[in-house]
One Martini backbone bead per residue (centre of mass of N, CA, C, O) as a GRO file, in nm:
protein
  112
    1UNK     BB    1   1.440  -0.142   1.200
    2UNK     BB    2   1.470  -0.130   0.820
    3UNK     BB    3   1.522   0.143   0.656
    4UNK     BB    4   1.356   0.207   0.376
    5UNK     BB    5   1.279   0.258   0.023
    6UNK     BB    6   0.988   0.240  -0.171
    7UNK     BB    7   1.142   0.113  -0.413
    8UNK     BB    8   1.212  -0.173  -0.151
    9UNK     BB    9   0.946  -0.300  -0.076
   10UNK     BB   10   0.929  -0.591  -0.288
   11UNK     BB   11   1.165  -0.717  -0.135
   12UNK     BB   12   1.057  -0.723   0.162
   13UNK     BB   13   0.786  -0.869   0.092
   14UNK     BB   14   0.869  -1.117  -0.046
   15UNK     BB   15   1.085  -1.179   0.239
   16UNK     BB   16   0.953  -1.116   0.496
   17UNK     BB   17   1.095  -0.852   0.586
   18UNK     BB   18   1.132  -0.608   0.868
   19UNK     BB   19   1.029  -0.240   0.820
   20UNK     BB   20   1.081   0.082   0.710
   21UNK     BB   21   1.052   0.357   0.552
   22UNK     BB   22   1.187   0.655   0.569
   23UNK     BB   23   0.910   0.825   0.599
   24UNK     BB   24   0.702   0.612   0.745
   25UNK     BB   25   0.445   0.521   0.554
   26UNK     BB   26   0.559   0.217   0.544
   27UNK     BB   27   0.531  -0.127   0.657
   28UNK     BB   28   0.661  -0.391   0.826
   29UNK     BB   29   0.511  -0.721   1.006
   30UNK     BB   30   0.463  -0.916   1.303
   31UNK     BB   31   0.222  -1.092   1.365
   32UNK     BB   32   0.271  -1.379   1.465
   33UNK     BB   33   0.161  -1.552   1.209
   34UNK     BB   34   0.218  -1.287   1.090
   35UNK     BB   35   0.248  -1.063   0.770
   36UNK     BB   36   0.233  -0.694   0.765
   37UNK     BB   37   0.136  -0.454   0.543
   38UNK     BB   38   0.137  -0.089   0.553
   39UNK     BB   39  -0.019   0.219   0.495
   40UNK     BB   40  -0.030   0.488   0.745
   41UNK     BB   41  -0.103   0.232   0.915
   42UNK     BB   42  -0.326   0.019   1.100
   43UNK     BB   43  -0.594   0.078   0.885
   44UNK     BB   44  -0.409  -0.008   0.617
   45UNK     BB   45  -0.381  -0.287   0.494
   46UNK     BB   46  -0.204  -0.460   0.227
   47UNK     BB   47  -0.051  -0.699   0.345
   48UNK     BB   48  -0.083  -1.084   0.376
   49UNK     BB   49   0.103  -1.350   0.569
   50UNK     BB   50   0.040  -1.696   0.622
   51UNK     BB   51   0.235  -1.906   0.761
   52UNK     BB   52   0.035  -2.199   0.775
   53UNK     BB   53  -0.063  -2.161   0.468
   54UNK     BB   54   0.077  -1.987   0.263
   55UNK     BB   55  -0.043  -1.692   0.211
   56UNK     BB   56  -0.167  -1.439   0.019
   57UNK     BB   57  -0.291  -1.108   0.133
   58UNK     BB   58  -0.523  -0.849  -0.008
   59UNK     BB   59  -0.612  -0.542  -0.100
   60UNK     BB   60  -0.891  -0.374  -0.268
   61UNK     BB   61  -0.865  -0.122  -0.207
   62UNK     BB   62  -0.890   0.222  -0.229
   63UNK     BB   63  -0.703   0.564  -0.093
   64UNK     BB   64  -0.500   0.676  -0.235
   65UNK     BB   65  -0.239   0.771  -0.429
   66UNK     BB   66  -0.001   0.688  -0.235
   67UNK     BB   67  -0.161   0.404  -0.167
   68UNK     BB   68  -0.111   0.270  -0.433
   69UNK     BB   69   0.186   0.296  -0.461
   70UNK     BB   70   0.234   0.126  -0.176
   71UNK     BB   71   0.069  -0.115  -0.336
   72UNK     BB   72   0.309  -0.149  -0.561
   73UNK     BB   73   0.570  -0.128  -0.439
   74UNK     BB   74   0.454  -0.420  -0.212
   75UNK     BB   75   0.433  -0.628  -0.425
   76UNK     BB   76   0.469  -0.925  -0.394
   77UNK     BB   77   0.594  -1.189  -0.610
   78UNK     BB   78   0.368  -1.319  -0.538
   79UNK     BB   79   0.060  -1.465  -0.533
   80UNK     BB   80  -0.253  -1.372  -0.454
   81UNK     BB   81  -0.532  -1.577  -0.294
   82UNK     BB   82  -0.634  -1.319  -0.189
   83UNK     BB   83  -0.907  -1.057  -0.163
   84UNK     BB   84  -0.995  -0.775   0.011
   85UNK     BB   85  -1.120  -0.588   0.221
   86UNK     BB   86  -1.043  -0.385   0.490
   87UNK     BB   87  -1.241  -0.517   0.696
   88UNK     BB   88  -1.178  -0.809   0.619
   89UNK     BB   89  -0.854  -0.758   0.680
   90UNK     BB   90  -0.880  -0.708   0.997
   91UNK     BB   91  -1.027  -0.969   1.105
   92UNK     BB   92  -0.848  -1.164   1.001
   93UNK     BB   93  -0.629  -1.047   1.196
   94UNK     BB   94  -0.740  -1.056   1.462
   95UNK     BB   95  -0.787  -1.375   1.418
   96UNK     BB   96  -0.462  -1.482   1.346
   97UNK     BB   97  -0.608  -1.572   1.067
   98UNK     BB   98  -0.728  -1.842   0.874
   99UNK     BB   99  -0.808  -2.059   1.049
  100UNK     BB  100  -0.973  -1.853   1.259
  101UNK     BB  101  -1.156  -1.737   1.047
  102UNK     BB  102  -1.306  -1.946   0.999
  103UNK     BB  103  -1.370  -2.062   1.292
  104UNK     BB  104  -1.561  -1.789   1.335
  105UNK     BB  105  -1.763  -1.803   1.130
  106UNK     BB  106  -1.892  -2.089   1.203
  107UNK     BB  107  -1.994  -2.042   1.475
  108UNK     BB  108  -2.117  -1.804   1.430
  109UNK     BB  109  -2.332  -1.911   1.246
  110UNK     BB  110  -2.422  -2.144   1.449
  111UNK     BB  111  -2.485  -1.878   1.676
  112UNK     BB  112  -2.700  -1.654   1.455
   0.00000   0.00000   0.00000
């Protein structure tokens, strides 16, 4: 993975290239059809590309000082989408996308 400056995170997260920042506190990686970029762990993502739909998806929470900082300087130069909290885009990812999302609520509901 190509270790980068935290100061150069907004470029690779707007071309979804997979990184790690220097000090290792930030990364971008692919799973599946999804680029998820996080910070300090995958506990908390800060943005999500959905390569099927073409979207992406931001964290609404905050988290600490230096993850603030790493969610603005990760801010991808597209508009987000959608905002969720972190709760809801954990989900998001587990579910492997908006298709896959929206398809797991629709049947909850029909069966809860």
């Amino acid at each position: 993975m190509t270790r980068i400056a935290n100061a150069d995170m907004g470029r690779y997260v707007s071309h979804r290239q997979p990184f790690i920042t220097n000090n290792k506190t930030a990364f971008g990686e692919y799973d599946g059809d999804l680029y998820i970029v996080y910070s300090y762990g995958k506990h908390f993502p800060m943005y999500v590309f959905d390569r099927n739909t073409h979207m992406w998806f931001g964290n609404s929470d905050k988290y600490s000082r230096t993850t603030s900082s790493h969610q603005t300087k990760a801010h991808p130069r597209q508009n987000i989408d959608a905002w969720l909290d972190t709760g809801k885009l954990q989900q998001f990812i587990a579910a492997g996308g908006y298709v896959n999302a929206c398809a797991d609520r629709i049947i909850g509901d029909a069966n809860g």
